[in-house]
C-alpha positions in Angstrom: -16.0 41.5 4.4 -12.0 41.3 5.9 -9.9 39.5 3.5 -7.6 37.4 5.8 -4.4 36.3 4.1 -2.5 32.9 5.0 0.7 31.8 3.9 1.1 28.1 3.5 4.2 26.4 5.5 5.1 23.5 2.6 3.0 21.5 0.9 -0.7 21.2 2.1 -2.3 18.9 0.0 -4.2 17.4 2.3 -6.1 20.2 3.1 -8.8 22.2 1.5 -6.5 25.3 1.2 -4.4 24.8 -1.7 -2.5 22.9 -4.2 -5.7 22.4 -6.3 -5.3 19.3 -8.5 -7.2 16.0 -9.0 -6.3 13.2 -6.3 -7.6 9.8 -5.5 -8.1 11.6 -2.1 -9.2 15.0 -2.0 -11.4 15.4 -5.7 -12.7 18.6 -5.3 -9.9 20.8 -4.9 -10.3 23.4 -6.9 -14.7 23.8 -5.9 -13.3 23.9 -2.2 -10.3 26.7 -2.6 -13.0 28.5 -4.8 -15.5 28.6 -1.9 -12.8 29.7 0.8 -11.6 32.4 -1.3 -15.3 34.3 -1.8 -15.5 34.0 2.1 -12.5 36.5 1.8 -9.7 33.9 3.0 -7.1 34.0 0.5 -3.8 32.4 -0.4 -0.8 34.8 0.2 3.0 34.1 -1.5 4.5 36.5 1.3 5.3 35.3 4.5 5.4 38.4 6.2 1.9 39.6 4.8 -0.3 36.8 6.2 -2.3 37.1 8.7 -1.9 33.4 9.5 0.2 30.5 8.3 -1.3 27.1 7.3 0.2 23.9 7.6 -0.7 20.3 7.1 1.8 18.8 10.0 2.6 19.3 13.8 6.0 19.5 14.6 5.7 22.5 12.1 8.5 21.7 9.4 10.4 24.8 8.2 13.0 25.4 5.6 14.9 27.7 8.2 16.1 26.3 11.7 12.6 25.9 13.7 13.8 28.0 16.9 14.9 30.9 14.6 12.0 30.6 12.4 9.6 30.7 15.6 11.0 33.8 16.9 11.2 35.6 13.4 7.6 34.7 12.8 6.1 34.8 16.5 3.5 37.3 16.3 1.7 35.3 13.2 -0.8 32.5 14.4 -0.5 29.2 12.8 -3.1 26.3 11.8 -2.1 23.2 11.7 -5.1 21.0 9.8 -4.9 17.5 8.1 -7.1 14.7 7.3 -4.2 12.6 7.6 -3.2 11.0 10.8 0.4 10.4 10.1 1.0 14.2 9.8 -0.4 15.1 12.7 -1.7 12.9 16.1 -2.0 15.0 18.8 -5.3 16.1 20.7 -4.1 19.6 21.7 -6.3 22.4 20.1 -4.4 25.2 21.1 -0.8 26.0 21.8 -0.7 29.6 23.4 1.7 32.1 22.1 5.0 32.2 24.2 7.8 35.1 23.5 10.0 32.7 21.5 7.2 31.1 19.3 4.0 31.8 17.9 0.1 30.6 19.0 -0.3 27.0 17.3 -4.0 25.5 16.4 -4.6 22.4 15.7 -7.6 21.2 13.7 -6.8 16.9 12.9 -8.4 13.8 13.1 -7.6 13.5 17.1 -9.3 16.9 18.2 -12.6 16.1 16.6 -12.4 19.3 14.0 -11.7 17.5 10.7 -14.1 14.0 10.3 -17.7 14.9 12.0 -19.4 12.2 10.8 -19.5 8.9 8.5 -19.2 10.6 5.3 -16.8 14.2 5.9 -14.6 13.6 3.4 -14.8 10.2 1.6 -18.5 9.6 1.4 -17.9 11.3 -2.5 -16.2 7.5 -3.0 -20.4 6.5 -2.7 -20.5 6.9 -6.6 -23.8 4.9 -7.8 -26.4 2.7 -7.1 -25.2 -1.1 -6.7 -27.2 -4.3 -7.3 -27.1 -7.4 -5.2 -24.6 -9.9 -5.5 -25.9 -13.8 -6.2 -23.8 -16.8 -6.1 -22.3 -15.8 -9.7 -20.6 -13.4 -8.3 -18.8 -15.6 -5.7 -17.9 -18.0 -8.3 -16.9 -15.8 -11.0 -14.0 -14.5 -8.1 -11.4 -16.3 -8.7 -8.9 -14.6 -6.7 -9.0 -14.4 -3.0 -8.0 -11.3 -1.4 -6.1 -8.3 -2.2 -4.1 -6.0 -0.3 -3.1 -2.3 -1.7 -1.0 0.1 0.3 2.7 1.2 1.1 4.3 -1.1 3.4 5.1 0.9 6.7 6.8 -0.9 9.4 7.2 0.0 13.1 4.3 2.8 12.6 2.8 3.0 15.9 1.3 6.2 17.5 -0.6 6.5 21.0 -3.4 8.9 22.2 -4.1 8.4 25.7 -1.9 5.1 26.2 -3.4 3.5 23.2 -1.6 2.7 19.7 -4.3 3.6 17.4 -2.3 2.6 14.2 -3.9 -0.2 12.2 -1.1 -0.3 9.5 1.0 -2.6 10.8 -1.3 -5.0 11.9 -3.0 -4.9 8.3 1.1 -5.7 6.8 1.0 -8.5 9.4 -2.1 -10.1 7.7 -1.2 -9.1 4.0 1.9 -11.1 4.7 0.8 -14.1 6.4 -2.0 -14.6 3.5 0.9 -14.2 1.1 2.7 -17.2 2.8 -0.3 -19.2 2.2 -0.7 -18.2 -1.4 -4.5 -16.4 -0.3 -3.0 -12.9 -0.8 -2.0 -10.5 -3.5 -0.1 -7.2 -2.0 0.1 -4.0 -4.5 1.9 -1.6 -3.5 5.7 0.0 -2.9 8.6 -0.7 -0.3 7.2 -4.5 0.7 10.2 -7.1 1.8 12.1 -8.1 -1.3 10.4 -12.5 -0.5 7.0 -10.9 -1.3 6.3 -10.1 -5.0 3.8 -7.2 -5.7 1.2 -7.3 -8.3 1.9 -3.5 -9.4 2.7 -0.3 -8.0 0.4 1.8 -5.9 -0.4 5.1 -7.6 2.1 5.0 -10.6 -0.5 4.8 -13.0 -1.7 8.1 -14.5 -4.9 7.4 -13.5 -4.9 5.7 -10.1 -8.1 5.2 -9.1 -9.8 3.3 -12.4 -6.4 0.4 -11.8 -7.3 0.2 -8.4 -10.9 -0.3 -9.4 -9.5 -2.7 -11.8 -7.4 -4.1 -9.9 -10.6 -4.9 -6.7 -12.8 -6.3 -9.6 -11.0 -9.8 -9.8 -11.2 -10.3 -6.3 -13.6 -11.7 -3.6 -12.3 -10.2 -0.2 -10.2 -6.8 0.0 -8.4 -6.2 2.7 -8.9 -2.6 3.5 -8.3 -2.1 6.9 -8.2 1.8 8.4 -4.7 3.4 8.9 -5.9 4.5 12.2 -8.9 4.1 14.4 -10.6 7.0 15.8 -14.1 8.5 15.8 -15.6 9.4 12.4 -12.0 8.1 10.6 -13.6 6.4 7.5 -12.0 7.1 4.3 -12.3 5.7 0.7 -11.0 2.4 1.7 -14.5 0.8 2.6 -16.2 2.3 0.3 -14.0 1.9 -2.6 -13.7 -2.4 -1.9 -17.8 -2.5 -1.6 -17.8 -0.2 -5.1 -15.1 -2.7 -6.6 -17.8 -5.6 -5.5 -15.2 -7.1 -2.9 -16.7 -8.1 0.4 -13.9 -5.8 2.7 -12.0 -6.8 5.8 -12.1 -4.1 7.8 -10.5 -2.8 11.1 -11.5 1.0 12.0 -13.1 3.2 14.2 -16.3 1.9 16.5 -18.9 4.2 14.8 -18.6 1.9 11.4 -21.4 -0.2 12.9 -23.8 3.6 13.7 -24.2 2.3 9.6 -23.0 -0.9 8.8 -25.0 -4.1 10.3 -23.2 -6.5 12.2 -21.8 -9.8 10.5 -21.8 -7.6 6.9 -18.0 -6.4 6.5 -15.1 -9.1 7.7 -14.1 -7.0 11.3 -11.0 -8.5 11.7 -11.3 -7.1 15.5 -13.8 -10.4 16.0 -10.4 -12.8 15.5 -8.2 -13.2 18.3 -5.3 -14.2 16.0 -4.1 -13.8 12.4 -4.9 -17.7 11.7 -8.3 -17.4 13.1 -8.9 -14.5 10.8 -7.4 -16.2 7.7 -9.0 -19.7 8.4 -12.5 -18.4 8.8 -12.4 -16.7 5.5 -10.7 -19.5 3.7 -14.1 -21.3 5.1 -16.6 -19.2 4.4 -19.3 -20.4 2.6 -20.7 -19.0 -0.8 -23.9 -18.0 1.0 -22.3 -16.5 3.7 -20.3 -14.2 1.5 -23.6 -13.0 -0.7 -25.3 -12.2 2.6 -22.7 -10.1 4.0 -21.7 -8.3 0.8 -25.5 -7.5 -0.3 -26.1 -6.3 3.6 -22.5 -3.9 3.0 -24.4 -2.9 -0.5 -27.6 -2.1 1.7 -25.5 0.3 3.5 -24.0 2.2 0.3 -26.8 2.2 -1.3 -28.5 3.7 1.9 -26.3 6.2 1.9 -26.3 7.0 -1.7 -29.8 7.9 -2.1 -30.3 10.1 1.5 -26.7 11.8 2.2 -25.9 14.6 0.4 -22.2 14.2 0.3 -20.9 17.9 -0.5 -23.0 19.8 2.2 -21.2 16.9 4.3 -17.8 18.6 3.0 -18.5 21.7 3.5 -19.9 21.7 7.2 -16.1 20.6 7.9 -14.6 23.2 5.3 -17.1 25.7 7.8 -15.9 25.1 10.8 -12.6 25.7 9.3 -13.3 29.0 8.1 -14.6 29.6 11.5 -11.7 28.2 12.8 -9.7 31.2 11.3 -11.6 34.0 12.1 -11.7 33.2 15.7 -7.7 32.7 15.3 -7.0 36.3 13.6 -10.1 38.3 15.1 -11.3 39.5 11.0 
């Protein structure tokens, strides 16, 4: 077996390639890197002996000046992969090799390569079996809706003449349900009039105050960053986990497992105030129904998906990926 050697352009932590270490997004780091190295894809510290550079963003971001670094480094293929929208939103698989610069691949959310189906990456947030909600639950709730996530503005992208980002829209709702008392935001950067419960991922362990955090709500508003095919990550499933029934706003495919009228989807409301007033009205029964139909769903998928083989058909067609790019 050919050992192809990559070199990785900055930080790639959201990839499967490197910088093992436990995150609220990737969890299995260090099983992943582990199973790309016996396929004889390994991690080189020397530019000049890879046989391929890896990157988690597109522009490529160098240390040296990008035209100089190109034509230094044009005769080594680069792969550009990320789960993460932001750091890459272009369609483009391939950029051929031209004198000055070297081929470019792209493997990200937009080209299809990196979420294949409901559960690629984040279906590991599926974590046990849940029982149905009763009217308890709805009463014991307290608290109304919560909002976690950095506050973003003027973070639009387009594919095809469409802004796919969600972002914005989702601070536009946090912020109007703070004004009418109905919303508590966590999170960093937020205009100084709003006053956050805590700060997003400053805790050592992020993911249990988070937890924490969802369990004194009834309604978590966890719309997607982005919507696109297959582009589900822990945000649904962590708010159904936490026992909140979610707002959500993502891609179309949601309902290929969800039922209709179980999840808030926020793109039902023609306005803000429509959105807000219907769930300041919903009724206690209401609110059991659609959370117990959103615990169908996990529960569904807890007991017949098998998450890592999920993982790994992505982390595949990766490896494949790179063998077609260096010919090993």
């Amino acid at each position: 077996m050919a050992t192809i050697k990559y070199f990785a352009l900055g930080d790639i932590k959201f990839t499967p390639f490197g910088n093992p270490k436990d995150t609220d997004n990737f969890k299995n780091y260090e099983e992943w890197v582990k199973y790309i190295n016996n396929k004889g894809i390994v991690e080189t510290k020397n530019e000049h002996d890879a046989d391929l550079y890896i990157t988690q963003r597109f522009p490529i971001i160098s240390k040296k000046d990008l035209y100089l670094w190109r034509f230094e480094h044009r005769n080594i293929p680069v792969l550009v992969w990320t789960h993460e929208p932001r750091y890459c939103n272009i369609t483009i698989s391939k950029f051929p090799k031209r004198f000055y610069k070297p081929e470019i691949n792209v493997m990200d959310v937009f080209t299809n390569d990196v979420f294949l189906n409901h559960y690629t990456w984040f279906g590991s947030c599926i974590v046990k079996k849940l029982n149905h909600i009763d009217l308890n639950h709805f009463k014991q709730r307290e608290k109304m809706i919560c909002n976690l996530g950095t506050y973003r503005p003027h973070f639009e992208y387009y594919i095809n003449g469409e802004n796919l980002d969600l972002s914005e829209y989702r601070q536009k709702i946090a912020i109007e349900g703070y004004k009418r008392n109905i919303v508590d935001i966590c999170g960093r950067w937020w205009p100084n009039f709003i006053k956050t419960t805590m700060e997003d991922r400053m805790t050592n362990d992020w993911h249990k105050s988070k937890m924490d955090f969802l369990s004194k709500y009834k309604f978590n508003l966890c719309m997607e960053n982005t919507k696109y095919g297959y582009y589900i990550t822990e945000k649904i499933w962590d708010s159904i986990t936490a026992g909140c029934l979610p707002i959500y706003y993502g891609t179309k495919e949601i309902y290929e497992i969800f039922k209709e009228k179980s999840f808030v989807d926020v793109s039902e409301f023609q306005s803000i105030q429509n959105l807000l007033d219907y769930i300041e009205n919903m009724s206690a029964e209401e609110y059991v129904q659609r959370l117990n139909s959103c615990i169908d769903t996990y529960n569904y998928a807890y007991e017949n998906i098998d998450f890592k083989q999920e993982e790994f058909k992505a982390i595949d067609k990766a490896i494949n990926k790179i063998h077609q790019i260096t010919g090993k």
